[in-house]
N, CA and C of each residue as an Amber inpcrd file, in Angstrom:
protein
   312
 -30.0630000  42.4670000 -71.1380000 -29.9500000  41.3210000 -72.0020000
 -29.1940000  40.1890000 -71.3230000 -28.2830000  40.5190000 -70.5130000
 -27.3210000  39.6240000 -69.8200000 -27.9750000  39.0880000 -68.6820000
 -29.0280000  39.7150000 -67.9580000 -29.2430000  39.3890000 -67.2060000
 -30.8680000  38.3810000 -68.0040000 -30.9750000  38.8780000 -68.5010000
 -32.8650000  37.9910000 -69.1000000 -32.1470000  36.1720000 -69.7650000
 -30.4690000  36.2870000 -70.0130000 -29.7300000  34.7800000 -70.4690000
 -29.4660000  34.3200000 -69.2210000 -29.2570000  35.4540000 -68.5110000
 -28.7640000  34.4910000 -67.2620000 -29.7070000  33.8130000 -66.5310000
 -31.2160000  34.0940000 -66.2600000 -31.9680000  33.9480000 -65.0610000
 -32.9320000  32.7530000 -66.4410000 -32.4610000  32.7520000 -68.1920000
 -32.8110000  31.2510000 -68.7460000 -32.3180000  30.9060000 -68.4010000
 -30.9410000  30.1820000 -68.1460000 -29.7760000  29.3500000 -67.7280000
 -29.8430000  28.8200000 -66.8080000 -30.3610000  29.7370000 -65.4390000
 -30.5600000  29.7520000 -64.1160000 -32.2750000  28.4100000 -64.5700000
 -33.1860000  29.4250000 -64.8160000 -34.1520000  28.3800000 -65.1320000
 -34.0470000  27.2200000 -65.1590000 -33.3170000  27.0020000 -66.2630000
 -33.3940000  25.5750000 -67.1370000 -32.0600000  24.2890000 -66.1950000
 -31.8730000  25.1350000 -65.5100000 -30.2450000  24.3330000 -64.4310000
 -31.5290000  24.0000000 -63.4240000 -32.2340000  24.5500000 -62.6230000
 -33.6940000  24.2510000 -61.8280000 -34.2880000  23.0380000 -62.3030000
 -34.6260000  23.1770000 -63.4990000 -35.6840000  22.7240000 -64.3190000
 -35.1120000  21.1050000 -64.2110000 -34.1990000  20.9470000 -64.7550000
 -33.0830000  19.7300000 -65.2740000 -32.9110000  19.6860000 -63.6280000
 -32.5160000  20.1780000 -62.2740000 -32.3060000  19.6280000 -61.1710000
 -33.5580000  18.8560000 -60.9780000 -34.5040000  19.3510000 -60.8430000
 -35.8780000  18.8660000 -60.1270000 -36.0530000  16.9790000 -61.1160000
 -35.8040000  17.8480000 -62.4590000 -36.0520000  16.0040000 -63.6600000
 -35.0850000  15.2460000 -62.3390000 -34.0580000  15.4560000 -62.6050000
 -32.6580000  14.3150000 -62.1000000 -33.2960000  14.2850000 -60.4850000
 -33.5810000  14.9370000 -59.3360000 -34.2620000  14.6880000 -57.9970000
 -35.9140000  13.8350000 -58.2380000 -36.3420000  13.8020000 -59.4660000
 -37.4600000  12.9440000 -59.5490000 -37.3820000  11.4940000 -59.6590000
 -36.0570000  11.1980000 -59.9660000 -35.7520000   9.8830000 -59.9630000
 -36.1800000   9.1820000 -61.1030000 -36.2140000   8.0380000 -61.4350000
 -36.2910000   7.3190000 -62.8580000 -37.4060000   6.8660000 -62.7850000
 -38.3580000   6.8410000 -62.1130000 -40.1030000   6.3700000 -62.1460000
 -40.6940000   7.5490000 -62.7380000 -40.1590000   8.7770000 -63.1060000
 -40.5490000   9.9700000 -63.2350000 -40.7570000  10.1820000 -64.7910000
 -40.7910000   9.2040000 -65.4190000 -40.6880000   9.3070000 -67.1100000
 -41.5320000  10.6670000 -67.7930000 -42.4070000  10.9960000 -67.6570000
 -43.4790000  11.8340000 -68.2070000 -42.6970000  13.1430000 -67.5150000
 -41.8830000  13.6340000 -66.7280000 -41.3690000  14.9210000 -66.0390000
 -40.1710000  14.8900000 -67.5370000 -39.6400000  13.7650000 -67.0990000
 -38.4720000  14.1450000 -68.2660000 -38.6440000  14.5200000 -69.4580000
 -39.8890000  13.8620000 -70.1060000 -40.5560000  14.1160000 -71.4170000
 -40.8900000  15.7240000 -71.4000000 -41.7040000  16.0100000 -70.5810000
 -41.8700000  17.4160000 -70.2050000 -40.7820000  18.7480000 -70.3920000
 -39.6530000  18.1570000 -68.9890000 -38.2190000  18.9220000 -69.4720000
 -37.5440000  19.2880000 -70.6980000 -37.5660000  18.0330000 -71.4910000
 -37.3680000  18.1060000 -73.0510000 -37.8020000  19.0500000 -73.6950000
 -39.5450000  18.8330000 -73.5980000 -40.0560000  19.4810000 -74.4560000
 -39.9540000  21.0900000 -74.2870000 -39.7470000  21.3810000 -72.9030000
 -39.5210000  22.8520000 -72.6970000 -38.5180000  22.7460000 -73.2320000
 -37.3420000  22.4020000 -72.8680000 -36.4900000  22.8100000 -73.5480000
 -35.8830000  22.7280000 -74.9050000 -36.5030000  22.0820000 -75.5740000
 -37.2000000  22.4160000 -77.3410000 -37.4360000  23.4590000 -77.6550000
 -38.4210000  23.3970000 -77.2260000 -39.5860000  24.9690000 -77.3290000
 -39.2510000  26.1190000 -76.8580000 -38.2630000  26.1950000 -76.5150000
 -37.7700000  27.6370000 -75.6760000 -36.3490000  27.8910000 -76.0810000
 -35.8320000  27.0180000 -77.1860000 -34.2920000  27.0450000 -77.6340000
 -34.0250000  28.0040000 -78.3470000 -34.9130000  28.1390000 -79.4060000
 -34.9630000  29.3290000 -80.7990000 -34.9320000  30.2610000 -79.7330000
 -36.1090000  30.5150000 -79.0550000 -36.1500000  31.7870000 -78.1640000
 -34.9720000  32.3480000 -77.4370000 -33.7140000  31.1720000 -76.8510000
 -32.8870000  31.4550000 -76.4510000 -31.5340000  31.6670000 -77.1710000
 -31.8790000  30.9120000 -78.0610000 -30.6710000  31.5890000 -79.6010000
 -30.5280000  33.1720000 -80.1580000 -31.8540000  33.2570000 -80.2800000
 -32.4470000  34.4930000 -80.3040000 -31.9160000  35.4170000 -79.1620000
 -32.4210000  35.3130000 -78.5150000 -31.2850000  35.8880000 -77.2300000
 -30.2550000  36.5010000 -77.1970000 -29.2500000  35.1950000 -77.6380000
 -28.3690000  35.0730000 -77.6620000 -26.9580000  35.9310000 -78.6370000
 -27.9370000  36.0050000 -79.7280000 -27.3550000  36.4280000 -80.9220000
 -28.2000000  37.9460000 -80.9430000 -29.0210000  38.6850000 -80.3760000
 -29.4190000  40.0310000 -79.7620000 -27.7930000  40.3310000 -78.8060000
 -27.7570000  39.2450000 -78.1750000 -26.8700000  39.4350000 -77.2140000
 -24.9460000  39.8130000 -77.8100000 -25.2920000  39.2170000 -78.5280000
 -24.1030000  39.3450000 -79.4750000 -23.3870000  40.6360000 -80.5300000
 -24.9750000  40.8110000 -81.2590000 -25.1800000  41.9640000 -82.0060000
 -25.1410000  43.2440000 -81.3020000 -25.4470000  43.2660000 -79.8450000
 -25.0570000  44.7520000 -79.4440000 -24.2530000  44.7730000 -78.9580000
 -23.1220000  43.5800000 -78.1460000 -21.7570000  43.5340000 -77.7350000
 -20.8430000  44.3250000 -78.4350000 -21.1310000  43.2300000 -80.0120000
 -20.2690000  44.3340000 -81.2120000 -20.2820000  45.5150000 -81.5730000
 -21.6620000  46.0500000 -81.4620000 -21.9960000  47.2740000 -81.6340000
 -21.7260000  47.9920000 -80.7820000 -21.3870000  47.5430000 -79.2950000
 -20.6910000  48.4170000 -78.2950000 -19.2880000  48.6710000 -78.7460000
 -18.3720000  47.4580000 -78.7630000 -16.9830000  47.7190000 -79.2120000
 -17.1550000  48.4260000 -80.7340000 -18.2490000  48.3600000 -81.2960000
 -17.2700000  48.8550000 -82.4510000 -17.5680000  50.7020000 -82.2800000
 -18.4510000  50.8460000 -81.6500000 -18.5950000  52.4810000 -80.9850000
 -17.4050000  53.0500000 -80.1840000 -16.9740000  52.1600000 -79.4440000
 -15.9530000  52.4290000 -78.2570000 -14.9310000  52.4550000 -79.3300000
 -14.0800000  52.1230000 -79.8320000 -13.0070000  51.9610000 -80.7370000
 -13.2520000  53.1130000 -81.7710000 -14.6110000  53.3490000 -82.6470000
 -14.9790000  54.6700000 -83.2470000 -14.8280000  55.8480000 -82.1030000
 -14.7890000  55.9360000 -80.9710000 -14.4990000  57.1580000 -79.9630000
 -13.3980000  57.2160000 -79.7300000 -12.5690000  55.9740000 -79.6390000
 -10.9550000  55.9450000 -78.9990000 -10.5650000  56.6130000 -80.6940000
 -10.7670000  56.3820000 -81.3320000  -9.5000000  56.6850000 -83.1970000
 -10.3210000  58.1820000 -82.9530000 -11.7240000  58.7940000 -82.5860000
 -11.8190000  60.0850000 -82.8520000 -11.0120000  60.7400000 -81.5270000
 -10.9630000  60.2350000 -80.3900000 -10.0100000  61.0180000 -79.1370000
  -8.4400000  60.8060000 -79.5910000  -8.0470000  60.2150000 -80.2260000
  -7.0500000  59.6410000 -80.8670000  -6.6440000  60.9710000 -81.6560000
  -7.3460000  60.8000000 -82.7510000  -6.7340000  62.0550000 -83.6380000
  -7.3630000  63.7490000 -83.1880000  -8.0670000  63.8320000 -82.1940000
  -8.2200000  65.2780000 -81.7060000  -6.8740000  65.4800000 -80.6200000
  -6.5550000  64.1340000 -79.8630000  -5.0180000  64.9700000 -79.5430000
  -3.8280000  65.2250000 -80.5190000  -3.5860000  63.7240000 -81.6050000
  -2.8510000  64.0030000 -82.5130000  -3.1470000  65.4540000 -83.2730000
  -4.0090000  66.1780000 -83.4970000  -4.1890000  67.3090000 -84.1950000
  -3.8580000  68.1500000 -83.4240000  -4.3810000  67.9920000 -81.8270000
  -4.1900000  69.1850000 -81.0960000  -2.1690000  69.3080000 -80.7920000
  -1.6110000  68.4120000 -80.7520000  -0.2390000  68.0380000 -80.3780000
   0.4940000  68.5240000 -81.7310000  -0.2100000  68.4420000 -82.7920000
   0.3390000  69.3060000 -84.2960000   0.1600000  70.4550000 -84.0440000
  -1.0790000  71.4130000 -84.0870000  -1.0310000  72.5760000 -83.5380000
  -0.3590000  73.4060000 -82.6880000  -0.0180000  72.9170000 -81.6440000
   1.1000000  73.2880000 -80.9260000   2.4690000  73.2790000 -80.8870000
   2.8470000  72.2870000 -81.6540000   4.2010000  72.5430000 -82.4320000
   4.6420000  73.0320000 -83.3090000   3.0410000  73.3500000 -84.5050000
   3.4990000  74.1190000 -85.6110000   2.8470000  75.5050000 -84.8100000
   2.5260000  75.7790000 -83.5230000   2.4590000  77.4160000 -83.5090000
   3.6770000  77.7370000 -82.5620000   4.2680000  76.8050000 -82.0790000
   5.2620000  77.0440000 -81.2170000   6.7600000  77.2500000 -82.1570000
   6.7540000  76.7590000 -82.7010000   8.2990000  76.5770000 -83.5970000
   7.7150000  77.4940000 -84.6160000   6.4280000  78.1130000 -85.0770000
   6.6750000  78.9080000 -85.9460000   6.1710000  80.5880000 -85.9480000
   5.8810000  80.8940000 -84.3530000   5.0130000  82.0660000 -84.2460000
   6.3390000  83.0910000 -83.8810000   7.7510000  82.3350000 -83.5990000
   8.5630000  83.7540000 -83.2600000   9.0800000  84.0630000 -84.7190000
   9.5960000  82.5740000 -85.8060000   9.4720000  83.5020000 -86.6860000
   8.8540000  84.1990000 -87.3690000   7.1850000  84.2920000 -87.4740000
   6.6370000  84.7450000 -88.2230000   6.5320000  86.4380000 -87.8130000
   6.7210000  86.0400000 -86.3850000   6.3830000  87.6620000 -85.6010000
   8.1000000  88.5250000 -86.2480000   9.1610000  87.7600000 -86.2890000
  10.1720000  88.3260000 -86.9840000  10.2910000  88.7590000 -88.2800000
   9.7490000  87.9100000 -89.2900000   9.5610000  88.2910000 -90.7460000
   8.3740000  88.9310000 -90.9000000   7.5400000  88.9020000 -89.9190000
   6.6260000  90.5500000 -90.0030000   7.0710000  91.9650000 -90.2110000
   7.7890000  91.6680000 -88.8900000   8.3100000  93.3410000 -88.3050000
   9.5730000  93.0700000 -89.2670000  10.1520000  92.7060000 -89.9990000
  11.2090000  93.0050000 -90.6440000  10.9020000  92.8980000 -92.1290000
   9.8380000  92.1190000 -92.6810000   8.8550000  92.9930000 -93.6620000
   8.1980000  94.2130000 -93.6610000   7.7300000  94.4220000 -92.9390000
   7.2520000  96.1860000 -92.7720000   8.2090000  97.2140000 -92.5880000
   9.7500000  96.6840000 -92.0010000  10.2930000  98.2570000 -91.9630000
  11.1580000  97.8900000 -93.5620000  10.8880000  97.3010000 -94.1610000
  11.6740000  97.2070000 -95.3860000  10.6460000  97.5400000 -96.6570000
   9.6150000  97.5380000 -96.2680000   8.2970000  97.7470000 -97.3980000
   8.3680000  99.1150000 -97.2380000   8.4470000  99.7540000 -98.5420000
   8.4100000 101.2690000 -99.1410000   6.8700000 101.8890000 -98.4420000
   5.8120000 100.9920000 -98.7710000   4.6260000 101.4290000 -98.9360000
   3.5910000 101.7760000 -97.4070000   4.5390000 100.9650000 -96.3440000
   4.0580000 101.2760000 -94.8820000   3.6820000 102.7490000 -94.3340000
């Protein structure tokens, strides 16, 4: 897409050199230039605003991946603190529930 705006741009900078190197006896070239570039504006708005619409749609994907990598470490960084700070006591109030339970 970036490149199909660039090589209009490129075009129409050609196009407009050659009018201005034709010199001012050249009336009917300039009329010409115009009219292309009339006629080919929508097309390049169009473009333009394609060009736009998937920019956003890139960032707003990239930013939906960064908040989901985001909260899979925040979750994973919870997990590990609640199994770290809580697996010796649980392994303690195990074994000291079972030798105190009648029914073992």
């Amino acid at each position: 897409m970036v490149n199909r705006l660039h090589n209009e741009v490129e075009h129409r900078r050609e196009v407009a050199d050659i009018c201005l190197k034709s010199g001012n006896g050249k009336f009917e070239i300039l009329k010409q230039v115009v009219r292309e570039f009339h006629d080919y504006e929508s097309n390049f708005l169009d473009q333009l605003e394609e060009l736009e619409e998937h920019t956003y749609l890139c960032f707003l994907t990239i930013n939906r991946s960064r908040r989901l990598v985001m909260q899979e470490i925040v979750m994973e960084e919870q997990e590990q603190i609640s199994v770290s700070s809580h697996t010796p006591l649980k392994q303690e109030s195990l074994t000291s529930g079972l030798a105190l339970h009648p029914f073992n």
